[in-house]
Phi, psi and omega in degrees: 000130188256146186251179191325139167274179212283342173325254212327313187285323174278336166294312185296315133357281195301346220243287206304351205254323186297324189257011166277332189278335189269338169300321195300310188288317177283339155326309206271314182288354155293318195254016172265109206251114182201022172308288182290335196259312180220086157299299179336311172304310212301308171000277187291331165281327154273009153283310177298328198280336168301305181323306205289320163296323172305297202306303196309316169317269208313305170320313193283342166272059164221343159309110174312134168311338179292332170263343181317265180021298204285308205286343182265314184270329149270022155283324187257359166270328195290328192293301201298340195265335181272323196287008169250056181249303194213189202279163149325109172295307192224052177178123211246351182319351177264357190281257185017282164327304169317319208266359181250333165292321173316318190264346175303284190267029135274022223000073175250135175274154178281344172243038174248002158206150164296154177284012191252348184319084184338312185322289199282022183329304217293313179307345165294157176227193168302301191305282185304323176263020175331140183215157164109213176300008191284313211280013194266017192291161184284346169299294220285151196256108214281137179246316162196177170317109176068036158197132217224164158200166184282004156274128173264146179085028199284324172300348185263128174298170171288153170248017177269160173294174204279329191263014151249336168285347169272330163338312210280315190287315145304314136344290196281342192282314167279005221250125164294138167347115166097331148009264182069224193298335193291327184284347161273336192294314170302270200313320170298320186300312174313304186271002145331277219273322197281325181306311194291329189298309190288329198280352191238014133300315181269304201302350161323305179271320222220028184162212187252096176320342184295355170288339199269342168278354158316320153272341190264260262280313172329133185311329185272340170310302182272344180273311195270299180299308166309253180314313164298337170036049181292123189300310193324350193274340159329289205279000181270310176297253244309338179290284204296343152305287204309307172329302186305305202303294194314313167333269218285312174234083164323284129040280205283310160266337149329292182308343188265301171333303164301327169303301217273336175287354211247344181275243207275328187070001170263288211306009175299325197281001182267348161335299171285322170289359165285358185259009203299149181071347204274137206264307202256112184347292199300310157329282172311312168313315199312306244238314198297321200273325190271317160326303160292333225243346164284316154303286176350290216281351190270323198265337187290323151340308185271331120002302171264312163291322165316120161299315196271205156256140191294338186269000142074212175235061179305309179303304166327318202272325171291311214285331189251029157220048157039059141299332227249296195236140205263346201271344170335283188221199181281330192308133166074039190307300204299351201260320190292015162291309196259314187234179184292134147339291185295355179250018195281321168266011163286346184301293179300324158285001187263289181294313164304003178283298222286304190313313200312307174280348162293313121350295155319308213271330176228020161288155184253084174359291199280003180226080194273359170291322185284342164288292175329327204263322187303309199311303186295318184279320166292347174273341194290315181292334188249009167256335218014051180297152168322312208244131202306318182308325199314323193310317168309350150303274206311321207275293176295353178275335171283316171312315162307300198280351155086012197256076206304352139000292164317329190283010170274350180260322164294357191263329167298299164337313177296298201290345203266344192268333179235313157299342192288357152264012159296269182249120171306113201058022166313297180320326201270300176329274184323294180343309171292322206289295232285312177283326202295302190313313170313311220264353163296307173260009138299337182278330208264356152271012169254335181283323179311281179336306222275320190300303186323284202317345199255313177355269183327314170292349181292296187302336194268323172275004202264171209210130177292140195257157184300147176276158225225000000 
């Protein structure tokens, strides 16, 4: 039996030392509650946990593949293990989830009343609700005299879709007494880990598993998915299923695609790369109709038990992260560099047309992840949104798709949601950094491509010089 050389054994060392310093670092950066009090600080420690990762990243490709596999799924248990270190930090949206799984199995629709409603009094607890000297933390939402709560937005219906609302409902369903924030925080850490398993399953077969650490290592995995325990990590397993499926049983991933949309309402935008290549009317249905027909069946229920409306306060929610006026908010930074506020959302639309038929028309049937990611990463560039989770769509597409570029829109995303309180137009600077960085690594892989393809021909024309 021969044994290992010693290259392979130390990268593989080296890797294991590297992702123990970012579990170390993402501890410390979890358990630091300096969102309101030090962004800045919070900042620079989530920048050392990006370093660290970028090393780690970096490190596993010299780790034989045969071994990547084990060292990326316990890499991606310690990171996911760390964001259950201290309560939700910089983000309150699961206190939302608890209290909408909470009035579901009182069989109350969630989007029939706000959580400030007088109706639904009896449901309140301490936890949710605090009152008295409680209410003066800077999280907290004033409800009435002398009673506050850890929900944002408690006068406003939800504004999540039925297959985060049954998430929700289920949650609460299992969670034992006295739960409280641990039990969304355990569902993330659950749909995290199960994303890296399926992601180091197909790449096994079908690309490089060391790719699968993009998503299982990443800072945002334990900060979002995790600590924050943001539904988006649902709706991110159900896409990169619904992605995979689509190769082979268009039908079957259309239906997943619709699930995951149906999760977040963001994976709507994988659409056109679930269409990449596609020729024939009947093809796209295959994919397009089992899509609708999950959502359809997914919102009619709640449709028929709703007083109100199912889309909550969806609109509200555009208008007041200024999608709607562009003049608004931070929203569209890069195209308002260049053009006029008002034309910023004909822009984004113009433009999400043109990727969009671009990708259908010349995307590649068998990698529908690589439309999705352009698709999903060209939208991220031309909205700039606020707020840092979205990005995990985008994180795992880079793990399927391997075009490690991207992740630079998430890092913006980070800096536009938490440094941008700091420091004024952080978000739009990263945001520029983020595309520069794409469009570098689309030239320096269209120069790779053009060098393979001309390779063979060098050899194939070259003629042997006389022998000497």
């Amino acid at each position: 039996m021969t044994r290992p050389s010693p290259g392979p054994v130390r990268a593989t060392a080296v890797t294991g030392l590297l992702v123990t310093a970012l579990a170390a670092a993402l501890v410390v950066t979890v358990r630091y509650d300096g969102y309101f009090t030090d962004p800045a600080g919070l900042s620079w420690r989530y920048a050392a946990c990006w370093a660290l990762f970028a090393a780690a990243v970096w490190s596993l490709r010299r780790v034989p593949a045969r071994h990547a596999a084990a060292l990326v799924l316990a890499g991606g248990l310690a990171v996911a293990l760390t964001g259950l270190v201290a309560p939700p930090r910089t983000s309150t949206d699961s206190f939302r989830y608890a209290w909408d799984g909470r009035v579901q199995a009182a069989g109350v629709s969630p989007y029939d009343h706000a959580p400030a409603d007088p109706a639904l009094l009896r449901y309140r607890d301490d936890w949710l609700f605090p009152t008295g000297k409680a209410c003066g933390a800077p999280d907290l939402a004033p409800v009435s005299e002398g009673v506050c709560t850890r929900i944002n937005r408690p006068r406003v219906h939800t504004v999540y879709p039925p297959a985060g609302e049954l998430y929700f409902l289920l949650v609460h369903a299992l969670s034992p007494d006295g739960a409280r924030h641990k039990a969304f925080q355990a569902g993330g850490a659950v749909l995290a880990v199960a994303t890296t398993l399926v992601l180091l399953r197909f790449l096994r077969r079908r690309g490089d598993p060391r790719a699968a650490a993009y998503w299982a290592w990443c800072p945002a995995i334990a900060v979002e998915a995790v600590n924050n325990a943001h539904a988006d990590a649902l709706a991110v397993l159900l896409s990169v299923l619904g992605l995979i499926l689509t190769v082979r049983h268009r039908a079957w991933g259309g239906a997943l695609l619709g699930l995951a949309t149906a999760a977040k309402l963001l994976p709507a935008v994988l659409l056109p790369g679930a269409l990449s290549g596609v020729r024939r009317p009947r093809d796209a249905a295959a994919t397009l109709l089992p899509a609708a027909a999950v959502l359809t069946a997914l919102y009619l229920p709640y449709v028929l038990l709703s007083h109100s409306s199912v889309l909550g306060y969806l609109g509200g929610y555009a208008g007041e992260e200024g999608y709607e006026d562009a003049s608004a908010g931070d929203r569209y930074a890069l195209l308002r560099l260049l053009l006029p506020d008002s034309w910023a959302l004909p822009a984004v639309l113009a433009g999400m047309l043109a990727v969009s038929a671009l990708v259908i028309r010349r995307g590649d049937p068998e990698r529908p992840w690589s439309g999705a990611l352009l698709a999903t990463g060209t939208a991220f560039l031309l909205t700039t949104p606020g707020y840092s989770w979205y990005a995990l769509l985008l994180i795992a597409l880079v793990a399927l798709d391997g075009r490690w570029e991207w992740l630079g829109v998430a890092v913006a995303g980070a800096a536009a949601y938490l440094t941008g309180r700091a420091v004024p137009h952080a978000g739009t600077t990263a945001y520029a950094a983020a595309a520069v960085a794409v469009l570098c690594g689309w030239a320096v892989r269209r120069r790779a491509a053009a060098r393979d393809r001309a390779e063979p021909v060098r050899h194939t024309f070259s003629t042997p010089g006389p022998s000497r």
